[in-house]
C-alpha positions as CSV (number, residue, x, y, z in Angstrom):
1,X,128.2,86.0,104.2
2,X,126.0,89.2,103.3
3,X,123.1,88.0,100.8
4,X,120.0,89.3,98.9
5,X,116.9,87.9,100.4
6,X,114.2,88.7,97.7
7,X,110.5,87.5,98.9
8,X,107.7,86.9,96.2
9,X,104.8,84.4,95.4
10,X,106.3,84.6,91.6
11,X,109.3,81.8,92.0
12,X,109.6,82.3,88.5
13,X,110.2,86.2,88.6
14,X,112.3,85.6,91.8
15,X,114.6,83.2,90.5
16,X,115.4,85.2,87.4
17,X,116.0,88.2,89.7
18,X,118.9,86.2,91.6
19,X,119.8,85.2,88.9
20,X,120.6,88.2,87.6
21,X,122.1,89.5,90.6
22,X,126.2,88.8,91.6
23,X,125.9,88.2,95.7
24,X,123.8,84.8,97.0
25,X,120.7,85.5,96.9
26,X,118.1,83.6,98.4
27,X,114.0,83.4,97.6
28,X,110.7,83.2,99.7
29,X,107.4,82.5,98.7
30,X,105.3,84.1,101.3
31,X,106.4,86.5,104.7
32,X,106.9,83.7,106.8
33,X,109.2,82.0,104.9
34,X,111.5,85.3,105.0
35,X,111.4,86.0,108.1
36,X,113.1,82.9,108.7
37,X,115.3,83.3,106.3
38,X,116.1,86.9,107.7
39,X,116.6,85.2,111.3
40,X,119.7,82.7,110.3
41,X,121.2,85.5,108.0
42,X,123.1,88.6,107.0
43,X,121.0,90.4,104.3
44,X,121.9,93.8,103.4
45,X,119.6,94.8,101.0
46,X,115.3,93.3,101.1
47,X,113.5,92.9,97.7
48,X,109.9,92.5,98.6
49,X,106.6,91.9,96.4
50,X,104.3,93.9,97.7
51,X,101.4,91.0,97.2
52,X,102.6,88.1,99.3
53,X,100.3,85.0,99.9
54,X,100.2,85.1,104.0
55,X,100.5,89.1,104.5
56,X,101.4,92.3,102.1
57,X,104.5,93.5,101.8
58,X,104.0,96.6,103.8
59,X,103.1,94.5,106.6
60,X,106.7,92.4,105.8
61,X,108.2,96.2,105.8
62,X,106.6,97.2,108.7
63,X,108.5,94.1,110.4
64,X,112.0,94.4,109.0
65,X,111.7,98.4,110.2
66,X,110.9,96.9,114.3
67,X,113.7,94.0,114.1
68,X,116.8,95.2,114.9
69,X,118.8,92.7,112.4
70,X,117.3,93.8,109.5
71,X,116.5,97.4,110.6
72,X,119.1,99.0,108.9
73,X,118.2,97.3,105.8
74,X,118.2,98.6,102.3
75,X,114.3,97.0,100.9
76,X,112.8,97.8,97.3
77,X,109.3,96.7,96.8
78,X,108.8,94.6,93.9
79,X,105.6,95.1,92.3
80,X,102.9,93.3,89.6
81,X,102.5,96.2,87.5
82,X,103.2,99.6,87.3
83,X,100.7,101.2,89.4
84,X,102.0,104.7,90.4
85,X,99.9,105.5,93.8
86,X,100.8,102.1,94.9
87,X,104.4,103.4,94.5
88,X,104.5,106.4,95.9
89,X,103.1,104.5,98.9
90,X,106.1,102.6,99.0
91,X,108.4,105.2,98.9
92,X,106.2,107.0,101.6
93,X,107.1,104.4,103.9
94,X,110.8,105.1,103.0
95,X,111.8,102.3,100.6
96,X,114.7,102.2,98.7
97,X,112.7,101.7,95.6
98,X,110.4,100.0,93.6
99,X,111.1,97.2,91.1
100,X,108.2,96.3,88.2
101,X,108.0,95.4,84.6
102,X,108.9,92.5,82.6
103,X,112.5,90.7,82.7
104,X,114.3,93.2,80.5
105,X,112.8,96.3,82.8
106,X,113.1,94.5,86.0
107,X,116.8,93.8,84.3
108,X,117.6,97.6,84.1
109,X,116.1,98.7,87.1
110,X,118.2,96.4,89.3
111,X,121.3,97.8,87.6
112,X,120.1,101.8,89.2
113,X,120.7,99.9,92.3
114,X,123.8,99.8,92.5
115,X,124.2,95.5,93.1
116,X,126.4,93.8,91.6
117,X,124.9,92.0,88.4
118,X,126.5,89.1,86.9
């Protein structure tokens, strides 16, 4: 079954995005943690905080992009605040997006991706 893998340090911002999202989604704390999560399963689309406890999210991105499993792989980058060069970095690296703000933003913005919400 095709899930949302969504990796960030924030359980509680993590679980209220699956929450709010209709597929299975599944949360990591840290890199590690997803990339093991990524090995077992089927995950179409990649949300990832871009300040994760055991490496950043561009180095996550950077691995995702080499893997051939989740190469093809649509990722937003999830970040603390609204920081606008750290954004454009992201979308540099060709990210689907970027995801930031408090519930009722984060809320909107995940409905401009075109997922499911419950």
């Amino acid at each position: 079954m095709k899930e949302i893998l969504i990796a960030d340090e924030n359980s509680r911002r993590a679980a209220f995005i699956a929450s709010v999202l209709a597929p299975p989604a599944h949360t990591a704390g840290s890199a590690r943690e997803a990339m093991e999560l990524m090995r077992k399963g089927d995950h179409p689309m990649i949300i990832i905080s871009v300040s994760l406890p055991d490496m950043d999210g561009f180095e996550l991105y950077e691995w995702l992009r080499l893997n051939p499993p989740t190469k093809a792989a649509r990722v937003w980058f999830l970040l603390d605040g609204s920081d606008e060069r750290t954004a454009a970095a992201c979308m540099r690296l060709g990210a689907d997006g970027v995801l930031y703000g408090a519930p009722a933003r984060l809320s909107a913005l995940l409905r401009q991706t075109g997922l499911p919400m419950r």
